[in-house]
C-alpha positions in Angstrom: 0.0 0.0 0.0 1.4 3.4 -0.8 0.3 6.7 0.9 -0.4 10.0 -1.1 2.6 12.3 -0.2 0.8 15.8 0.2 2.4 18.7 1.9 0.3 20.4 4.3 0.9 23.6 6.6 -1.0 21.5 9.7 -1.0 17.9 10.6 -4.3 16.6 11.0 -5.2 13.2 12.5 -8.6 12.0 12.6 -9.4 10.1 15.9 -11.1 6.6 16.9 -11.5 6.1 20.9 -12.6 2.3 21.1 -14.7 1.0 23.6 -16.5 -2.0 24.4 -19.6 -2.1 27.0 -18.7 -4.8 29.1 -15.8 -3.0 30.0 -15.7 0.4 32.4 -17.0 2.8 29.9 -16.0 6.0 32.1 -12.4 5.2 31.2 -13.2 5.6 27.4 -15.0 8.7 27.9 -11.9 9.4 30.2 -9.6 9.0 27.7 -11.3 10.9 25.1 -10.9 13.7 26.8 -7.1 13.3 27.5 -6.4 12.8 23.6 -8.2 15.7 22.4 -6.3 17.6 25.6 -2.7 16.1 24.3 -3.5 16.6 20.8 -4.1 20.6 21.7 -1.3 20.8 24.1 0.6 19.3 21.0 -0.9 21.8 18.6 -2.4 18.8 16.5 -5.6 19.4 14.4 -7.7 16.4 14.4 -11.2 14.5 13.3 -13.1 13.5 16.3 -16.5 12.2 17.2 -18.6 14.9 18.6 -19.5 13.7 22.8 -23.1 13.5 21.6 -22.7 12.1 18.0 -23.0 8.4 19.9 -22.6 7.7 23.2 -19.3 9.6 24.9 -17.9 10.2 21.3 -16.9 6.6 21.1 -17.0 3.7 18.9 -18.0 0.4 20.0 -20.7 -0.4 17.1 -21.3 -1.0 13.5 -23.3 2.0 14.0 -20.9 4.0 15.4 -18.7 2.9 12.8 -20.5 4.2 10.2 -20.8 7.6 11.7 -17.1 8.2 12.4 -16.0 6.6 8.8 -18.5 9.2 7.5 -17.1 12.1 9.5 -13.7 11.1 8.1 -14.5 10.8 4.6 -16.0 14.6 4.6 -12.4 15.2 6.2 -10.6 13.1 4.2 -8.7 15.7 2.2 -6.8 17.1 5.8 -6.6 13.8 7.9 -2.9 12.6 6.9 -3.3 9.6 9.3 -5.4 7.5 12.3 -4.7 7.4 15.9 -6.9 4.6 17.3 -7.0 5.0 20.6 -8.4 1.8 22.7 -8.6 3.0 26.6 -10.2 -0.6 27.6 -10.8 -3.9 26.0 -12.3 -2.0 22.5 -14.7 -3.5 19.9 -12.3 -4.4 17.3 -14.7 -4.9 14.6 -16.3 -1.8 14.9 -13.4 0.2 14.9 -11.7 -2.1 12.1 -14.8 -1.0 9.6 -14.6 2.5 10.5 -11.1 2.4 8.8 -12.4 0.2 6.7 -15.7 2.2 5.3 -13.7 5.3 5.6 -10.9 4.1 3.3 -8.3 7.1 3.8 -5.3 5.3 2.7 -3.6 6.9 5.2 -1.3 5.4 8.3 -2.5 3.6 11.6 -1.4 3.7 14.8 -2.7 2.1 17.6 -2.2 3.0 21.3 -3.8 1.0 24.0 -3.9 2.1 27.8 -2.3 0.2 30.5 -3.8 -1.0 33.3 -2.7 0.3 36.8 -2.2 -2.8 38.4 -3.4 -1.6 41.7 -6.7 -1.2 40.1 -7.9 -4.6 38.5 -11.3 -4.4 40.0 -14.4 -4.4 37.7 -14.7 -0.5 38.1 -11.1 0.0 36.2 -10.2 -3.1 34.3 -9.1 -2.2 31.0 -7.8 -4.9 29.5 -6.7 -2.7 26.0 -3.6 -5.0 25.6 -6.0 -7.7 24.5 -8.1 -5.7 22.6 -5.1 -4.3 20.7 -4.6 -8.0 19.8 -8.3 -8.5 18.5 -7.9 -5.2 16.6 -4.9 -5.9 14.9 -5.7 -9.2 13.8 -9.1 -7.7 11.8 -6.8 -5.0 10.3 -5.1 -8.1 9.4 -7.6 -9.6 7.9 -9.0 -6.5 6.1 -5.4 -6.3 4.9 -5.6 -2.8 6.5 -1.2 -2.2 7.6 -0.9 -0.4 10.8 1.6 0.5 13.4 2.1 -0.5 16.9 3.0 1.9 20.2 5.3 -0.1 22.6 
């Protein structure tokens, strides 16, 4: 897969926080806000869910999916790459297709939170490592590349 080489004056990402329901939603409407905070502090533009545009900004469904791959296609000629962001366990298939319907041909990076291990009760499990897993192999499958944080 190549990526189109455009020059722009400001880098714009568009964003996907994943979330699944089983898992502590707060801490995906938590870490919304802290990406949209570091991406200011860091003078990034970026494509986000709007808080109310499904529930906490968030994707964890087909529908969900849908919305956010159509925010970035209406975006699609300033987002010059994705951070998915999975503060918990994710859905991986519903933030796989919104890569997927969005088809930006652009980079992937994926970041998932680590769990405090002081806090491994049902209230603040995140489990994101796993989900990372899940979401990479439906990228793989979707023969979508992506990169990996450490």
């Amino acid at each position: 897969m190549s990526f189109p080489k455009v020059k722009h004056e400001k880098i714009t990402f568009g964003i996907i926080v994943g979330n699944r329901d089983v898992f502590p939603s707060e801490l995906a409407k938590q870490g919304r806000l802290e990406i949209i905070e570091l991406m200011n502090e860091l003078r990034y533009e970026y494509v986000i869910l709007g808080e109310n545009d499904t529930r906490f900004g968030v994707v964890e469904s087909y529908n969900d999916a849908k919305k956010c791959a159509e925010l970035f296609k209406k975006n699609s000629d300033k987002i010059l790459g994705i951070i998915l962001c999975l503060c918990n366990f994710g859905d991986e298939k519903a933030v796989a297709n919104t890569i997927k319907l969005a088809n930006l041909n652009v980079p992937v990076l994926i970041q998932a939170s680590s769990d405090d291990i002081e806090k491994m009760d049902r209230v603040h499990r995140r489990d994101a490592f796993c989900g990372k897993i899940s979401v990479t192999s439906v990228l793989y499958q979707y023969g979508i590349p992506f990169t990996l944080t450490k």
